[in-house]
N, C-alpha and C positions, 0 to 999 in steps of 0.2 A: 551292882546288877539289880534291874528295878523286879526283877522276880524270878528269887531261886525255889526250885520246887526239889525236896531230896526224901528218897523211900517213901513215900507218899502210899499207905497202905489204907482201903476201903472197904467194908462187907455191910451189905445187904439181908441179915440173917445169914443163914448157907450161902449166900451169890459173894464171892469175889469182886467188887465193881472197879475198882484198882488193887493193881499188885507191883507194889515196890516200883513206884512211877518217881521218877528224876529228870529235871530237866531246867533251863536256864531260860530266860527273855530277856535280850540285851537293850540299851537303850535304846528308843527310836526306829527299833522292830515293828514291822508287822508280822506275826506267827501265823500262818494257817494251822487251826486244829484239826484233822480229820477222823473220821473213822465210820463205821456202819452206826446202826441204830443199835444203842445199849451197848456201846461199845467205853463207857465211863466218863466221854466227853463233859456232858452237863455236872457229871458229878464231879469233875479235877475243878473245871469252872468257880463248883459252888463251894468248896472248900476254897481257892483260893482268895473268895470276897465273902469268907468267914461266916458264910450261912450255914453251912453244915462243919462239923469237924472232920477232920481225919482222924483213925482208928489209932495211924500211927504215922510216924516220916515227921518231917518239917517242911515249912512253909515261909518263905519269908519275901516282904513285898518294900521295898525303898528298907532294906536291913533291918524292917521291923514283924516279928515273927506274928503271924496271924491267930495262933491259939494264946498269945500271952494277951495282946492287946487287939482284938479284934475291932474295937471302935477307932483306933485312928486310924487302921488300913484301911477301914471303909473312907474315911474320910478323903481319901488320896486315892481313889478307886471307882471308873465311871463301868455300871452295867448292864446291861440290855441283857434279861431273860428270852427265852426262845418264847415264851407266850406273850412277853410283853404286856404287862398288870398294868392297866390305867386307870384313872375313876373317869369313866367316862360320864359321868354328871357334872364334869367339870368341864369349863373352858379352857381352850387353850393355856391362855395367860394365866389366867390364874390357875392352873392347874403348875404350870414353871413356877408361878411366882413360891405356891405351897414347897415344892422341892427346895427352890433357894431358900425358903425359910427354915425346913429342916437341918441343910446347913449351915446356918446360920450363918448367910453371906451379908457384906458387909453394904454393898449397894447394888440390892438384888433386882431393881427398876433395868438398870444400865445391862447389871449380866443376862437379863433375861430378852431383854430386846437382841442383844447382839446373837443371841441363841436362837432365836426366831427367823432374824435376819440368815444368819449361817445354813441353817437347814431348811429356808423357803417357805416357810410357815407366813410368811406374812399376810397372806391371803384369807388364814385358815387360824390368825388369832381370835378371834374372836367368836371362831364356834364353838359346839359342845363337842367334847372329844368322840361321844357317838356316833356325830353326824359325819364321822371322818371316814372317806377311802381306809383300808388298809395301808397303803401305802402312805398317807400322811399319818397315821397312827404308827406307825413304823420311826418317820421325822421326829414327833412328839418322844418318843422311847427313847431314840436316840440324842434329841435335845436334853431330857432328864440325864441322859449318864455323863454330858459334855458339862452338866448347869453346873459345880464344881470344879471345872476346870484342872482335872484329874493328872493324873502323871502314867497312871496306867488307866488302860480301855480293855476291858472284857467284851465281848458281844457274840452272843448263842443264837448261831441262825438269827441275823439281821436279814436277810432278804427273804424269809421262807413265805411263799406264798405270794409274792408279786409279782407283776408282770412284769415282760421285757424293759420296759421305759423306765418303770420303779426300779429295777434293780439298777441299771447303769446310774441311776439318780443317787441313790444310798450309797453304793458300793463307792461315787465320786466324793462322799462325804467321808466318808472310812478312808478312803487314801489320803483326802485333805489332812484328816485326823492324825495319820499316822505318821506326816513329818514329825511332829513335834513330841508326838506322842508315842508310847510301848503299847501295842495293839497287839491282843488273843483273839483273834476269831476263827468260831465253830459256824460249819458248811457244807453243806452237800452237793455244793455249786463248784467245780473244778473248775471251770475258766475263770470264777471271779479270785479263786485262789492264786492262779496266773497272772491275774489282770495284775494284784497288787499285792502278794505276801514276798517277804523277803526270806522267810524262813517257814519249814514245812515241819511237823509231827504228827506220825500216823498212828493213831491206838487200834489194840484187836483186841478185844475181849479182857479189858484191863491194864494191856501191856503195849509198852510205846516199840514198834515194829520199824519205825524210820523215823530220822530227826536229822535234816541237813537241808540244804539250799534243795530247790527245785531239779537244778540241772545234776546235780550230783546223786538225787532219789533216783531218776532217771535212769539213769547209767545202773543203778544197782541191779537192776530188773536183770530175771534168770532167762528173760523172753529171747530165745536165738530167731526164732522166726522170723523171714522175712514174707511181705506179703504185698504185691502187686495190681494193681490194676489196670487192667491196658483194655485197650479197643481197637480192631483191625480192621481193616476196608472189604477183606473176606469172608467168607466163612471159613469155618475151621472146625477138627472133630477134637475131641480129648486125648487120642489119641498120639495124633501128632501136635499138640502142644504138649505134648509130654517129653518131646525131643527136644526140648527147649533146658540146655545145660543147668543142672541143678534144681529142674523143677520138679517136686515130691506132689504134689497134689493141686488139680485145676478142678476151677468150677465156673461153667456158663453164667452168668450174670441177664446178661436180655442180649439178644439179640447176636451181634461180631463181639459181647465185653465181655472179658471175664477177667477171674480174679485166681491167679497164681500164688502159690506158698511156695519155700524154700529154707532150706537150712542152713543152706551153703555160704558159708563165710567171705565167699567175694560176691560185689551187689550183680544182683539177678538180671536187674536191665540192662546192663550190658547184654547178658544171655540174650535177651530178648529183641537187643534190635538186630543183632549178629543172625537169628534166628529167621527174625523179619527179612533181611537181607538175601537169608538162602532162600526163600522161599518166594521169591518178587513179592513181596506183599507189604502193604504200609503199616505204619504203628500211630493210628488217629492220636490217641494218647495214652500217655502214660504216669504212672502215679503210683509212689510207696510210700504206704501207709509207715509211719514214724510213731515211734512210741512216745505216748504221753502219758499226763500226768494220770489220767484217770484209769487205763489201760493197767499202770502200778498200782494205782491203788486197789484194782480190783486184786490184782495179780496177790498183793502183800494182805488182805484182810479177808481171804474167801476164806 
């Protein structure tokens, strides 16, 4: 297992930052990590690439335990910080060539071109890492944690702060990434979690609150609610959309649309076009809101 994480205990002075955190990353994973702000992410993160220790628990990354030998996990371990450290005095190139020199790779000319080439930098070798978009500084960041050619990939909020184009741009390098690769990545971004995790863990205040495939988080949710949206060709008061089987609570939206809730364990729209039918009246359209990933996560970390 390229990284077992077991009782994994954290403090902050008096704060908790983890509490008795265990969990697995199988090969060829991508993990989404989620959780609120200060919810321990950064810190599981940085204990696991042996920047900070843990209080207590064990740590272990390709069977080799992070508190005994913390220099060769690093060596086997690519990471992107949420703030992303560059020396922006530097160039591009040479700024990769410095990283491949620290790990003292063996034909760092070849790895560093190819690294350039992979993450589209090629336009942008040759500038000063200042003069860079965020978003190809983001490239640059995530070049440095690839230049070792790592077995595992950590990445803390890779897209925070870009826009739409940039992110589908990263977020395409990150899945490239994660064939080959054991991928961690921390995000506040739920659709890019969908786009590409195969596996989900959700922390609250320490503690891992859900750990399972997407579709099966889903399905956990206590949410019975159902909740509709339709548009009729009439008017209509609250009243009588209230005669509409199983409907608990409507609300006007603009105009003929509104938006119905229900509890009732068989689906509503039927109620609704049955409804439309007593009353000659059309159902422009119709549409039930489904629970997703991010609706959970509010649901599991408020």
């Amino acid at each position: 297992m390229p990284v077992e994480v077991r009782n994994v205990v954290k403090r902050y002075g008096s704060q908790l930052a983890l509490d008795d955190v265990s969990f697995d990353i199988g090969s060829g994973q991508v993990l989404g990590f989620l959780g609120p702000n200060g919810a321990g992410k950064t810190t599981m993160m940085r204990i696991i690439t042996g920047i900070i220790p843990a209080d207590s628990g064990r740590v272990m990354v390709n069977g080799v335990d992070v508190m005994e030998d913390s220099l060769r996990v690093r060596q086997r371990i690519g990471y992107l910080p949420e703030n992303n450290p560059l020396y922006t005095d530097m160039y591009v190139r040479e700024y990769l060539h410095f990283v491949a020199g620290m790990y003292k790779l063996a034909d760092r000319k070849k790895r560093v071109g190819r690294l350039i080439e992979m993450t589209g930098l090629d336009k942008e070798q040759h500038k000063k890492i200042a003069s860079l978009s965020k978003g190809y500084r983001q490239r640059v960041g995530l070049a440095q944690a690839l230049i070792n050619d790592p077995d595992v990939l950590i990445l803390d909020e890779p897209t925070g702060g870009l826009d739409p184009n940039q992110i589908v741009e990263i977020r395409s390098l990150i899945a490239s990434a994660g064939k080959k690769k054991t991928v961690m990545l921390s995000t506040h971004i739920m659709q890019e979690v969908e786009a590409i995790c195969d596996r989900i863990i959700i922390i609250r205040e320490g503690r891992i609150v859900a750990n399972d495939t997407r579709e099966n988080i889903i399905r956990m949710s206590s949410l019975k609610k159902q909740i509709v949206s339709v548009e009729f060709d009439n008017d209509l008061d609250p009243e009588t959309l209230m005669e509409i089987p199983g409907a608990e609570k409507v609300r006007n939206v603009k105009g003929r649309s509104w938006v119905i809730e229900s509890s009732s364990d068989k689906d509503i729209r039927a109620g609704v076009f049955g409804f439309a039918v007593q009353k000659n009246i059309t159902v422009l359209s119709l549409q039930k809101e489904e629970k997703n990933l991010e609706s959970i996560f509010q649901e599991l970390t408020r």
